[in-house]
VEXBAGU-146482 format. One line per field, with one value per residue: residue number from 0; x, y, z of N, C-alpha, C in turn; residue in three letters. Coordinates in steps of 0.2 Angstrom, whole numbers, padded with zeros to 4 digits. Layout:
N
seq <- [NUM,...]
neast <- [X,...]
nnorth <- [Y,...]
nup <- [Z,...]
caeast <- [X,...]
canorth <- [Y,...]
caup <- [Z,...]
ceast <- [X,...]
cnorth <- [Y,...]
cup <- [Z,...]
type <- [ALA,...]
This chain:
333
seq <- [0,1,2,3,4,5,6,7,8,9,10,11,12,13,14,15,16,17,18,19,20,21,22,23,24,25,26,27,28,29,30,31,32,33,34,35,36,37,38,39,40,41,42,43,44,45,46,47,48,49,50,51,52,53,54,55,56,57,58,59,60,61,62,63,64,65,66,67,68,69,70,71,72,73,74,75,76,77,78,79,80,81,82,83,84,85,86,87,88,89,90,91,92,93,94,95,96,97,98,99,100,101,102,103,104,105,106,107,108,109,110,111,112,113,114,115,116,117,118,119,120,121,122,123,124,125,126,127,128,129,130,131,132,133,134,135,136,137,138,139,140,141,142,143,144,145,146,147,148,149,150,151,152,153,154,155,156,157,158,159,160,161,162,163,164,165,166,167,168,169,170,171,172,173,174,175,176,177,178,179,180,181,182,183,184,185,186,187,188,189,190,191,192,193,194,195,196,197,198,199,200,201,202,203,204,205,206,207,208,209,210,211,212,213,214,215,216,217,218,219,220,221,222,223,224,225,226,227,228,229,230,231,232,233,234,235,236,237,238,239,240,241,242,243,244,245,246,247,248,249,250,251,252,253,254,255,256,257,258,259,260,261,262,263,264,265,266,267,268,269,270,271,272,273,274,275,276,277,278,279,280,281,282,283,284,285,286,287,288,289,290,291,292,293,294,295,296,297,298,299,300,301,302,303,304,305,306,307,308,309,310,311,312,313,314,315,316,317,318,319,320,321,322,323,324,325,326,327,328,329,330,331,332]
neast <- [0020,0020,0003,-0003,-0005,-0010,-0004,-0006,-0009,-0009,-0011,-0008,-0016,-0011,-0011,-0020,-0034,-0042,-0056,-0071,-0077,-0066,-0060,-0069,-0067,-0054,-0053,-0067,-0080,-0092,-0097,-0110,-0108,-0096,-0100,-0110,-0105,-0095,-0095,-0085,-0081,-0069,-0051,-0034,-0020,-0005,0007,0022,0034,0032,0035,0035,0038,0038,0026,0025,0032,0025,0016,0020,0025,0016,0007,0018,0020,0005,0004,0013,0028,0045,0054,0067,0064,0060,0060,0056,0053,0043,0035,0022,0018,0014,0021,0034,0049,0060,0066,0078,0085,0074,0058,0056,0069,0069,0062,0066,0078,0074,0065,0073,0074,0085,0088,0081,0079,0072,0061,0053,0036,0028,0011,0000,-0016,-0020,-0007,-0003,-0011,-0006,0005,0007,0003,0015,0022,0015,0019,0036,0034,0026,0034,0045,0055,0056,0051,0043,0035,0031,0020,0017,0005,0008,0003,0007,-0001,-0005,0006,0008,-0005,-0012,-0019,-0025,-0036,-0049,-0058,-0050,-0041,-0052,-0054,-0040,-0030,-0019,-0010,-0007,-0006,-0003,0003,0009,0014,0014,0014,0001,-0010,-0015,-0029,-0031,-0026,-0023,-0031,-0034,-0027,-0031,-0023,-0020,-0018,-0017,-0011,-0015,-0022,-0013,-0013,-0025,-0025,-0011,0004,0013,0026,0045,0051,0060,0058,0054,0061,0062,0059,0061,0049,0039,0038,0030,0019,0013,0014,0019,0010,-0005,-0016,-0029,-0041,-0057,-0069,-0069,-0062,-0067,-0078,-0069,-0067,-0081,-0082,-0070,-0070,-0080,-0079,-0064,-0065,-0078,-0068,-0057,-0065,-0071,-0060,-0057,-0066,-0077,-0093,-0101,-0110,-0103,-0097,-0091,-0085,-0082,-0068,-0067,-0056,-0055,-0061,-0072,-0088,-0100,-0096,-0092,-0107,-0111,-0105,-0110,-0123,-0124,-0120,-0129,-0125,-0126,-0125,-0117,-0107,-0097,-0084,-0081,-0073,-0070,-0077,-0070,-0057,-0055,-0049,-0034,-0027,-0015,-0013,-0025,-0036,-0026,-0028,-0042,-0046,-0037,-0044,-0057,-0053,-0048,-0062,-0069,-0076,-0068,-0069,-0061,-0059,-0067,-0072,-0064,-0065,-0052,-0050,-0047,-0042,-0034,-0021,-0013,-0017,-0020,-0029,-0034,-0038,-0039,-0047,-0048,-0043,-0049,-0037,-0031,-0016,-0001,0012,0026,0038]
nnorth <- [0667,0652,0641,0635,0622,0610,0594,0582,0572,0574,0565,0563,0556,0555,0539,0538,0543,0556,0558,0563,0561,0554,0568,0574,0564,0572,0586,0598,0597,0592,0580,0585,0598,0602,0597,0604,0616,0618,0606,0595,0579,0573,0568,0571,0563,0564,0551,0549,0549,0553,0569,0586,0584,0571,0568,0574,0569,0558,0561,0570,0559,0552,0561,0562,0551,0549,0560,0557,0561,0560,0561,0567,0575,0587,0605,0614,0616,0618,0620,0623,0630,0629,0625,0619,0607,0612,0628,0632,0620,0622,0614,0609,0606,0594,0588,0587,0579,0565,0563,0563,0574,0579,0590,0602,0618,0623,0629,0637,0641,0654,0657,0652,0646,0648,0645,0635,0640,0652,0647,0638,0650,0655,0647,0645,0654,0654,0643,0646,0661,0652,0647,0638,0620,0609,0609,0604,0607,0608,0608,0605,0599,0598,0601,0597,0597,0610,0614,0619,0608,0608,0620,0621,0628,0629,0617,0607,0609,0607,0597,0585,0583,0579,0589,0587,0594,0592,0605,0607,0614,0616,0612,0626,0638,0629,0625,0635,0651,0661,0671,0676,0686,0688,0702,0705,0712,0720,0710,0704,0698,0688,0676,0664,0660,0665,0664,0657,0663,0678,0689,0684,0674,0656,0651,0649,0657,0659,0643,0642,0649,0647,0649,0644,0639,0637,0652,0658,0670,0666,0669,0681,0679,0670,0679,0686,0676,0670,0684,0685,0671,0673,0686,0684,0674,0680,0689,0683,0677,0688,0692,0681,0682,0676,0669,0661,0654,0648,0636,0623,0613,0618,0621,0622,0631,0619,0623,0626,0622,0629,0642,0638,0633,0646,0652,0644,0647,0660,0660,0650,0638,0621,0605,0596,0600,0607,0604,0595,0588,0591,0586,0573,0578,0589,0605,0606,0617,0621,0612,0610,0614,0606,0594,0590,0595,0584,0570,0574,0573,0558,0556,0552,0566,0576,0581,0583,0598,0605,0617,0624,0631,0638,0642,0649,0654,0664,0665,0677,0692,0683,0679,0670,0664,0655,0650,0636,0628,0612,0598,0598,0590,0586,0579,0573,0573]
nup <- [-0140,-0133,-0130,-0116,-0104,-0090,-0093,-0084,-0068,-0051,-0033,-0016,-0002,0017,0025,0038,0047,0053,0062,0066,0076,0082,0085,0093,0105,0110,0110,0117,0107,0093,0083,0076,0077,0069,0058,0053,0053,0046,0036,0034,0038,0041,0040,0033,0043,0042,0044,0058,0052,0040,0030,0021,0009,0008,0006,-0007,-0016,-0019,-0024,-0036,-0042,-0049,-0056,-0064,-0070,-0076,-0084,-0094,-0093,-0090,-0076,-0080,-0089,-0084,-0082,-0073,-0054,-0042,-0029,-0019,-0004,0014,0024,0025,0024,0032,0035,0024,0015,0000,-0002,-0015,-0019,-0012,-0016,-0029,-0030,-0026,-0035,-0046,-0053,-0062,-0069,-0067,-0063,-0045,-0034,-0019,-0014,-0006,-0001,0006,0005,-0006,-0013,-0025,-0036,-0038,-0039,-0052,-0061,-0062,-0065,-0079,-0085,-0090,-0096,-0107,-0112,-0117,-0110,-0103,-0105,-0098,-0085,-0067,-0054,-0039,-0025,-0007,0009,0026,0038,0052,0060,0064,0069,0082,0092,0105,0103,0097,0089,0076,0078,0070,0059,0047,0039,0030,0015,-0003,-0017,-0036,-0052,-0069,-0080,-0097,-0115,-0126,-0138,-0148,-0142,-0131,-0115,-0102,-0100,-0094,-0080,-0063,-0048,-0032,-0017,-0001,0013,0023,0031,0037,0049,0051,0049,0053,0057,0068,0075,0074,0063,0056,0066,0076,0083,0087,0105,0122,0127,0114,0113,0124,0122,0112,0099,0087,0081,0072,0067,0067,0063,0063,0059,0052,0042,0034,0029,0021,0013,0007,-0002,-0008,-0015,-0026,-0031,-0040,-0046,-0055,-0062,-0065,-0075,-0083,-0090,-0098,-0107,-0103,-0096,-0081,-0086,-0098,-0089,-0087,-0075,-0060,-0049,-0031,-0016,-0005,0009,0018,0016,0019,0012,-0002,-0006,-0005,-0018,-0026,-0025,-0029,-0042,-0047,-0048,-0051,-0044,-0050,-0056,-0049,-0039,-0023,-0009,0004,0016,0018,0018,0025,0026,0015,0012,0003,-0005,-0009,-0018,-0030,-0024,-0028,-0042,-0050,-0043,-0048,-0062,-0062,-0057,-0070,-0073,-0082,-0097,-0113,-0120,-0110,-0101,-0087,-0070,-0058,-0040,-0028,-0011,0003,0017,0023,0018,0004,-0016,-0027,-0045,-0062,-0076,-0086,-0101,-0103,-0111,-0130,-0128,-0134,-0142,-0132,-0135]
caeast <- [0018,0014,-0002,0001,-0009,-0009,-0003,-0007,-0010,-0008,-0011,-0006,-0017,-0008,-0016,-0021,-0040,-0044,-0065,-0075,-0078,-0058,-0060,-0074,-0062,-0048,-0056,-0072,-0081,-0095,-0098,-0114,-0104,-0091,-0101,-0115,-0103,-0090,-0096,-0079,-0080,-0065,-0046,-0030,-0014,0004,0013,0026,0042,0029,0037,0029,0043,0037,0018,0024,0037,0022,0009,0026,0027,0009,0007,0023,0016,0001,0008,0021,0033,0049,0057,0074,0061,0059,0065,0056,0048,0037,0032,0019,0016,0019,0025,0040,0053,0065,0066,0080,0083,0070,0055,0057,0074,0069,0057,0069,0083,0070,0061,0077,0074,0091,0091,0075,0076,0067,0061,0046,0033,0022,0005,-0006,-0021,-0020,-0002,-0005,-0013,0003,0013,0002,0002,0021,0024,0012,0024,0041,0033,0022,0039,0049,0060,0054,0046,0037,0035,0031,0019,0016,0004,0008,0004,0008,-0003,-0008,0010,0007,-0011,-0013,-0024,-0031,-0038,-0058,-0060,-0045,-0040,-0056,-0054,-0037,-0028,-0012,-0010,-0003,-0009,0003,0002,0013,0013,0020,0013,-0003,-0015,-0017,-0034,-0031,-0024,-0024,-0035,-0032,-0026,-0033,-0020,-0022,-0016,-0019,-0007,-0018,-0026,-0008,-0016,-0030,-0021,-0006,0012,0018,0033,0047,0054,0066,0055,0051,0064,0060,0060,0053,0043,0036,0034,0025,0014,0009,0014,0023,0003,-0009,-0020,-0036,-0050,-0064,-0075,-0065,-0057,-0074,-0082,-0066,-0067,-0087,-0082,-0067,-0072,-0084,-0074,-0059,-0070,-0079,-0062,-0053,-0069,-0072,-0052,-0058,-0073,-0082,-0098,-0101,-0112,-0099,-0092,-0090,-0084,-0079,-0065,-0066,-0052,-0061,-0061,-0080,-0095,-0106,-0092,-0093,-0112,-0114,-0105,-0115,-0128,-0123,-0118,-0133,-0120,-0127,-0121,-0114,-0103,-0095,-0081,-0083,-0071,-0068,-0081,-0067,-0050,-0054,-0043,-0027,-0023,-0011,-0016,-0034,-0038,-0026,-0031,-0049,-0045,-0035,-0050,-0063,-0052,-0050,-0068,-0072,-0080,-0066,-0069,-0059,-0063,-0070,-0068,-0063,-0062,-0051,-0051,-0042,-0040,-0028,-0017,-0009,-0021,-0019,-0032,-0033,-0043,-0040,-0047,-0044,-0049,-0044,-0036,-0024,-0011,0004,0017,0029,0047]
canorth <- [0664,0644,0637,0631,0619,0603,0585,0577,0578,0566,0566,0560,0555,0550,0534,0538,0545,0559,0558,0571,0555,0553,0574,0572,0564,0574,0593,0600,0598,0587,0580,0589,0607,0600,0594,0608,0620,0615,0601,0591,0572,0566,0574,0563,0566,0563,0546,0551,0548,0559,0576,0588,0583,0562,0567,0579,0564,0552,0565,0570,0554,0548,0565,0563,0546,0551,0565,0552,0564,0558,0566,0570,0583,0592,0609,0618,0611,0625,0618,0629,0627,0634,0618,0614,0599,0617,0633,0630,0621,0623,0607,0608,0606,0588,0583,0587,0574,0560,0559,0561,0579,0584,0598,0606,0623,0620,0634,0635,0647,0654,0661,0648,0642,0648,0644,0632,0646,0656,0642,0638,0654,0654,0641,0647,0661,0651,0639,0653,0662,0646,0647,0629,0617,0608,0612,0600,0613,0602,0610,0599,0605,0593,0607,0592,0598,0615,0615,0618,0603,0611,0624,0618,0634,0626,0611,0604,0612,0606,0590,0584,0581,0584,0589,0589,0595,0592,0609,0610,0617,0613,0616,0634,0636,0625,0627,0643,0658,0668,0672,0684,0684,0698,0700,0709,0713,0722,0704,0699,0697,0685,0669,0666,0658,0672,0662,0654,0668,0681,0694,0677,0666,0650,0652,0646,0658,0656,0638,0640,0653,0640,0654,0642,0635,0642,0656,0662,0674,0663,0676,0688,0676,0667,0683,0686,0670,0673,0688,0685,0668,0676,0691,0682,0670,0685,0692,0678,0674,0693,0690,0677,0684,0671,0668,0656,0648,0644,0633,0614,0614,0624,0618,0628,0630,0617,0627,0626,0619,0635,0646,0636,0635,0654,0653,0640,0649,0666,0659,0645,0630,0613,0603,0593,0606,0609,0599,0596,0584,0594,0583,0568,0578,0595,0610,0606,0622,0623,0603,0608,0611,0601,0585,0590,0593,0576,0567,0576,0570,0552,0550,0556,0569,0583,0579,0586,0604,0606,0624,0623,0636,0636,0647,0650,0661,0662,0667,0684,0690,0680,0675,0667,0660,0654,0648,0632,0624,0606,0594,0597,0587,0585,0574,0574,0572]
caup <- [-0134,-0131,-0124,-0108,-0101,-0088,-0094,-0080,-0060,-0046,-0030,-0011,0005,0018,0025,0043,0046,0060,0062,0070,0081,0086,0089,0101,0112,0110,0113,0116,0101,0091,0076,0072,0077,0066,0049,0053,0054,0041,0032,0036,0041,0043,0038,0035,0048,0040,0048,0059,0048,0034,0030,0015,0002,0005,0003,-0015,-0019,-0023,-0028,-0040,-0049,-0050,-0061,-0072,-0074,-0080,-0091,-0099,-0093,-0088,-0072,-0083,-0095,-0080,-0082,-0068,-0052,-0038,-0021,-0014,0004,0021,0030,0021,0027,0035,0031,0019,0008,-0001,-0001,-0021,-0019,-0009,-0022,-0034,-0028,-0023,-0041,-0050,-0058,-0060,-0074,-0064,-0055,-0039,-0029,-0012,-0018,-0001,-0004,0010,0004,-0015,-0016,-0031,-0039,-0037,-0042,-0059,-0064,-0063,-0072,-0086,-0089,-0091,-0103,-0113,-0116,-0121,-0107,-0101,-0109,-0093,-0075,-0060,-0048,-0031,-0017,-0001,0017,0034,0043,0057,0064,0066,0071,0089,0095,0113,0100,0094,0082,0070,0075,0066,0049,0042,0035,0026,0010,-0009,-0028,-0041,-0061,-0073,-0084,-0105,-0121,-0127,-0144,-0147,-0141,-0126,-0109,-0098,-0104,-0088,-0072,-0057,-0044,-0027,-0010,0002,0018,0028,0033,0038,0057,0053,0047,0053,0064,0071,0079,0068,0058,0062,0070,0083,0083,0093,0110,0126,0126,0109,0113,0130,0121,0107,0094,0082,0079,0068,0072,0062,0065,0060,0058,0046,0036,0031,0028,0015,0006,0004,-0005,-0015,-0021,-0031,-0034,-0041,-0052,-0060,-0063,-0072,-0081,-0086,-0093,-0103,-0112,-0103,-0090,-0077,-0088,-0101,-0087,-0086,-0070,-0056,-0044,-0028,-0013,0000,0016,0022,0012,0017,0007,-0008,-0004,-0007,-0023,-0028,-0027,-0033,-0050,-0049,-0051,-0051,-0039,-0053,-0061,-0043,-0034,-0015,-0007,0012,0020,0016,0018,0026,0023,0013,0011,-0007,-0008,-0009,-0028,-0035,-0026,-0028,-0050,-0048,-0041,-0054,-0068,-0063,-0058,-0078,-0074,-0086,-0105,-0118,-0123,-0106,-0097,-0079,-0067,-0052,-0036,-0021,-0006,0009,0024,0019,0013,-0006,-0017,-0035,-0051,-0068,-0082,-0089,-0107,-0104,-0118,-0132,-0128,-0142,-0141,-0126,-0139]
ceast <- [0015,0008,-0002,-0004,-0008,-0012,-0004,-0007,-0009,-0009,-0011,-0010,-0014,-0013,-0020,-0028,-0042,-0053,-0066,-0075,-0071,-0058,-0064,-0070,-0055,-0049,-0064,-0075,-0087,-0094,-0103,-0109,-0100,-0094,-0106,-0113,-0097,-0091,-0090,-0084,-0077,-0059,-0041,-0023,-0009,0007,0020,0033,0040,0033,0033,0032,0042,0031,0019,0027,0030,0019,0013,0025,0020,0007,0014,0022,0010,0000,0011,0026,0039,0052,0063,0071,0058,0062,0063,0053,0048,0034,0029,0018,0018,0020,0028,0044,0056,0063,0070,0085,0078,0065,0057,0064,0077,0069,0061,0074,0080,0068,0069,0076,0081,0093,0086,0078,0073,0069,0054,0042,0026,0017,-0002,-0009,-0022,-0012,-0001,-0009,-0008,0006,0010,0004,0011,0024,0024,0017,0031,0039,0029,0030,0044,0054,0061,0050,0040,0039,0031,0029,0015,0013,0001,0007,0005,0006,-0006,0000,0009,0001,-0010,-0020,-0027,-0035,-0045,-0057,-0058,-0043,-0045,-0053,-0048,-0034,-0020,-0014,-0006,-0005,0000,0001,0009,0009,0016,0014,0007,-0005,-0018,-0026,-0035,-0028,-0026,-0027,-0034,-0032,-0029,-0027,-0022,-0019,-0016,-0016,-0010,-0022,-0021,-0010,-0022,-0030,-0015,0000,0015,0024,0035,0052,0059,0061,0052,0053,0062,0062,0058,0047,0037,0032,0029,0019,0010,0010,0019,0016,-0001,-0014,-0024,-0040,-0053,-0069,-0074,-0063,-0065,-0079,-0077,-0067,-0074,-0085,-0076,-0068,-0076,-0081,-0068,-0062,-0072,-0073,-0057,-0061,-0070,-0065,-0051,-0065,-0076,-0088,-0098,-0106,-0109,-0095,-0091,-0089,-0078,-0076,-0062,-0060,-0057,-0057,-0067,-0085,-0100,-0102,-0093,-0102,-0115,-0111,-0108,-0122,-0130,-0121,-0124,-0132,-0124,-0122,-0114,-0108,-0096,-0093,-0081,-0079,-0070,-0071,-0076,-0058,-0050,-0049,-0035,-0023,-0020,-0011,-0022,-0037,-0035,-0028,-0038,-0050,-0042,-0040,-0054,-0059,-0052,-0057,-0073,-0075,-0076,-0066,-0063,-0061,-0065,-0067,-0071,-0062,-0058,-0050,-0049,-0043,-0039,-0026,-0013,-0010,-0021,-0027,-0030,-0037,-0039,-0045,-0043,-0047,-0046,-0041,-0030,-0019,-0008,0010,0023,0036,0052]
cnorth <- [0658,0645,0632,0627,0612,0596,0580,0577,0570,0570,0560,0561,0552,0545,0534,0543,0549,0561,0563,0565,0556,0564,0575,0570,0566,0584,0592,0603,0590,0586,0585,0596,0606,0601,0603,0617,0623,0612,0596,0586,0571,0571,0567,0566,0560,0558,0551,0552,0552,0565,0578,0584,0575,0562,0569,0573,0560,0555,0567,0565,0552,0555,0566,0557,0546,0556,0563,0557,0562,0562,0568,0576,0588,0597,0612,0615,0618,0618,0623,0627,0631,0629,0616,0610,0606,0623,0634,0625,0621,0614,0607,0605,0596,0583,0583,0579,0569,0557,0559,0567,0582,0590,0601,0610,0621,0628,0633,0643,0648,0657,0656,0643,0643,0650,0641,0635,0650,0652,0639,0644,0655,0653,0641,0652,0658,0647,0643,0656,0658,0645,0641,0627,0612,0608,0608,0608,0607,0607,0604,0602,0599,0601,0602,0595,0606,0618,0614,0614,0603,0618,0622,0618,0631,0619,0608,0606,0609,0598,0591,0582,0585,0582,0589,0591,0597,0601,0609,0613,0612,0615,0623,0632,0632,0628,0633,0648,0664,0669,0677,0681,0690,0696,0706,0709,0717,0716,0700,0695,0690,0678,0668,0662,0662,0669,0658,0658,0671,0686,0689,0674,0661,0653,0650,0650,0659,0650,0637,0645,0651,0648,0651,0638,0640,0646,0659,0665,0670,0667,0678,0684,0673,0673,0686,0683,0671,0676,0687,0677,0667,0682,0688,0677,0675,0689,0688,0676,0679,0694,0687,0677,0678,0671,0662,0651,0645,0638,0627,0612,0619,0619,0623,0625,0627,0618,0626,0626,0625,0639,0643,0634,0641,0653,0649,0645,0656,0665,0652,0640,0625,0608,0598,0596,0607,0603,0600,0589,0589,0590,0575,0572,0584,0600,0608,0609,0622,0616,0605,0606,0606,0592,0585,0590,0585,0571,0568,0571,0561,0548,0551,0559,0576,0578,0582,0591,0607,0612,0624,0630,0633,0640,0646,0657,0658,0665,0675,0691,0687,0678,0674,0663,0661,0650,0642,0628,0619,0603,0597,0596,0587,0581,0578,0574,0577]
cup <- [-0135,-0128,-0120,-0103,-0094,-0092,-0091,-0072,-0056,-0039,-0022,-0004,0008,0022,0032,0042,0053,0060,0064,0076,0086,0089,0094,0106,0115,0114,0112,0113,0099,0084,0071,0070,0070,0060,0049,0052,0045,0034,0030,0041,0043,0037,0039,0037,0044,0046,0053,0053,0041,0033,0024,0011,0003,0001,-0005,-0017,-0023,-0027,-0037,-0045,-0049,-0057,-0066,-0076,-0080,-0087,-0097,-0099,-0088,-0082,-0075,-0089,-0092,-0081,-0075,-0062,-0046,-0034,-0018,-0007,0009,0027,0026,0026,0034,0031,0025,0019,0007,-0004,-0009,-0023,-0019,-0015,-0029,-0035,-0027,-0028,-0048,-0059,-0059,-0065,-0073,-0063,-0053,-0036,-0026,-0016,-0009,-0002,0001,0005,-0004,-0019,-0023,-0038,-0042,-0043,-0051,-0064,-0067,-0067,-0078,-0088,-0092,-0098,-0109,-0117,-0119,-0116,-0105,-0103,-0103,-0086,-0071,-0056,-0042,-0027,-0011,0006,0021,0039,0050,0061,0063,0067,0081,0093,0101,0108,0095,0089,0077,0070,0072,0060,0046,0043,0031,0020,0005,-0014,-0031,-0048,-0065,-0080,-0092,-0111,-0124,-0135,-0143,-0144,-0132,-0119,-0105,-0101,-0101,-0082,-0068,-0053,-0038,-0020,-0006,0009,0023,0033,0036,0045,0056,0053,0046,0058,0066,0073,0072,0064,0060,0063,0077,0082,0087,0099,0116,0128,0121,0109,0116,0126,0115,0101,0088,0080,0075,0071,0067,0065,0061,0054,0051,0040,0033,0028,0020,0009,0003,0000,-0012,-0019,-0026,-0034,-0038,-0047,-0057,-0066,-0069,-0078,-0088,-0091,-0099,-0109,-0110,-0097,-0086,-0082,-0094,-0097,-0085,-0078,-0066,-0048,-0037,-0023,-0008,0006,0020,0015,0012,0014,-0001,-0009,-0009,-0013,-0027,-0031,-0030,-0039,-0050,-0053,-0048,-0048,-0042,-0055,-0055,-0041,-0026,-0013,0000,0016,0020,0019,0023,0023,0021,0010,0003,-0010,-0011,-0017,-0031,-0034,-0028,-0039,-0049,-0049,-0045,-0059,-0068,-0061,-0065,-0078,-0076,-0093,-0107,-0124,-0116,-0100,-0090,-0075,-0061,-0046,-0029,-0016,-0001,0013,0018,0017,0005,-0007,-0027,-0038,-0056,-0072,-0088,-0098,-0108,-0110,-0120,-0132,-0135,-0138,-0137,-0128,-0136]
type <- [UNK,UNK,UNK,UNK,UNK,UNK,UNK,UNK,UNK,UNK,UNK,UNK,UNK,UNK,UNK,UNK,UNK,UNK,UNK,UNK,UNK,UNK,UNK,UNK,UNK,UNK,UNK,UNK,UNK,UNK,UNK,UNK,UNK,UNK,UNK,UNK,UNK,UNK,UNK,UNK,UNK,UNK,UNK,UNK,UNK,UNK,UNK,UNK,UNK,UNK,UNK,UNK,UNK,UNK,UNK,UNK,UNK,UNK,UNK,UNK,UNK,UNK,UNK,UNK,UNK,UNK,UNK,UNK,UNK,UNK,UNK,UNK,UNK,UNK,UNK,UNK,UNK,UNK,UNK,UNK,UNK,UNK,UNK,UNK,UNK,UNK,UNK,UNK,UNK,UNK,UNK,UNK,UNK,UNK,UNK,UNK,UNK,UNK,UNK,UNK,UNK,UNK,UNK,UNK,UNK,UNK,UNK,UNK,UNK,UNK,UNK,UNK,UNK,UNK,UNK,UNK,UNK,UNK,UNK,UNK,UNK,UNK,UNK,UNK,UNK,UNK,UNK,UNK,UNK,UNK,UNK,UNK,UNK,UNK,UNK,UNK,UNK,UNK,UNK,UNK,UNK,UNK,UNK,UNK,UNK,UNK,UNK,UNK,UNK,UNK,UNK,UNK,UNK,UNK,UNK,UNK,UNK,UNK,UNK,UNK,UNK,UNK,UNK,UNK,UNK,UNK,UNK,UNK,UNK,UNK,UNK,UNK,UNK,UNK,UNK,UNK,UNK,UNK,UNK,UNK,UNK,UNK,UNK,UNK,UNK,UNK,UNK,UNK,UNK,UNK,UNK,UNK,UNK,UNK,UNK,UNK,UNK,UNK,UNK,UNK,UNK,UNK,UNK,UNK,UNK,UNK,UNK,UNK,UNK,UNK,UNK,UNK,UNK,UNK,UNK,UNK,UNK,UNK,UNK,UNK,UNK,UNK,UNK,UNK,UNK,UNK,UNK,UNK,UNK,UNK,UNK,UNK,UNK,UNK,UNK,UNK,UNK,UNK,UNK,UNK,UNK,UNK,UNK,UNK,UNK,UNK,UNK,UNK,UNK,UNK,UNK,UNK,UNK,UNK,UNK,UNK,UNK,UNK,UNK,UNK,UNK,UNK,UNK,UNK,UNK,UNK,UNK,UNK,UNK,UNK,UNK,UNK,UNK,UNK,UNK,UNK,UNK,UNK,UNK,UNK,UNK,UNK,UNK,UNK,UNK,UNK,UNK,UNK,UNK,UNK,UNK,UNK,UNK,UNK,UNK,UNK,UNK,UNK,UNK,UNK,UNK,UNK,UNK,UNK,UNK,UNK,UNK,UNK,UNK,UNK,UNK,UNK,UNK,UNK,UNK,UNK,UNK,UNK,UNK,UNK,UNK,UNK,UNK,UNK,UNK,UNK,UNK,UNK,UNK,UNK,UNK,UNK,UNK]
């Protein structure tokens, strides 16, 4: 079995900026409730003519840039998301034809907010047994078109956007040490579109009933992630014969500041150690970790050698972490 690690990341905001200021005038809502609650300032809403498969196009090539990996050494490419372009084909499919992967598989991988997770771990498997040598995993969401904007509770918390990581074969030693993966369908009710599928086709009264919008218990779901972001971390680290305090940094899924907070403090992480971009982009869902690693890596703060955790939970109930031990690249031939 290779060591499978990431060559390189990229990431896509689109350029439009929605304040707590601009939601003040749109629902009834403040900045304070907003930051005091959240820890969100300010989220970025997808261009009209945006769809997912433009945001992951760039995020796409800015990570096979920085990889040196060409879009024709593509073998595999995974779009996690739950706002894809259509139902099918598949947004992979998009991104495949756009950057010019033409000897990729492409498939949409759903799993919400710790898609990327999902889709990593995927990946890991294909290029471990040798079946493929590098893998393109993209989490993009365009959740600003499926947010119900007369709705407070949500429409503050989420954002557009897209991570990308080039995935291949590392120095023994290096890459992935271990996955948790988990899911939980009794939580199918808590985060969710109910309209859209086929048990709810479109309809007008689907539409008049705003059931093609997102729908979360606050409450319930926030009381999940407290739990399993710490649960899931223990889990891959217990995997890895490692403790939190072996950890360089810990890149969490940015949902709400007092969720990563608590873990903060249940593991007595140093604020240093910890990425925090939500108060900049709010929730981008299966964007969230990779743009927030992305970010870590170009502001120099992942060395070489340096063990990363990363951590997710989501709609579905899903949740997921890995273990990462950055570096050991080797030549891309």
């Amino acid at each position: 079995m290779r060591s499978v690690g990431i060559l390189g990341t990229g990431a896509y905001l689109p350029e439009k900026r929605l304040t707590n200021a601009d939601l003040e005038q749109m629902v009834d809502t403040s900045d304070e409730w907003i930051t005091s609650r959240t820890g969100i300032k300010e989220r970025r809403i997808a261009a009209d003519h945006e769809a997912s498969s433009d945001l992951a196009v760039h995020a796409a090539r800015q990570a096979l840039d920085k990889a040196g990996i060409s879009a024709e050494q593509v073998d595999l490419i995974i779009v996690a998301t739950v706002t894809p372009d259509m139902s099918f084909p598949a947004t992979a499919c998009l991104v495949q034809e756009q950057i010019g992967a033409h000897k990729a598989a492409t498939f949409d991988l759903s799993a919400a907010c710790t898609g990327f997770i999902y889709g990593i771990s995927t990946a890991t498997q294909f290029i471990a047994t040798g079946s493929y040598k590098y893998a393109l995993v993209i989490g993009v969401e365009c959740l600003s078109r499926i947010v119900d904007w007369t709705d407070r509770n949500t429409c503050v918390l989420f954002g557009d956007g897209a991570g990308a990581a080039v995935l291949g074969p590392v120095k023994e030693g290096y890459g992935f040490q271990s996955f948790e993966l988990g899911g939980d369908g009794s939580g199918k009710d808590l985060l969710k579109v109910e309209a859209g599928g086929s048990r709810l086709p479109a309809s007008e009264s689907t539409v008049a009933n705003r059931m093609h919008s997102l729908f979360m218990n606050g409450r319930e779901v926030f009381k999940f992630a407290v739990r399993m972001m710490t649960s899931a971390s223990d889990e891959v680290l217990t995997k890895a014969n490692l403790t939190m305090e072996d950890i360089d940094l810990f890149v969490p899924h940015q949902a709400n500041l007092r969720i990563i907070e608590a873990a903060m403090k249940r593991y007595g992480l140093a604020a240093e150690k910890v990425v925090v971009n939500l108060d900049r982009y709010g929730n981008m869902s299966s964007a969230s970790i990779p743009v927030a690693l992305h970010e870590a890596i170009e502001e120099g703060r992942v060395s070489d050698g340096d063990t990363i955790v990363l951590c997710g939970f989501g709609g579905g109930l899903t949740w997921g972490a890995t273990v990462l031990n950055w570096g050991g690249f080797t030549s891309h031939e």
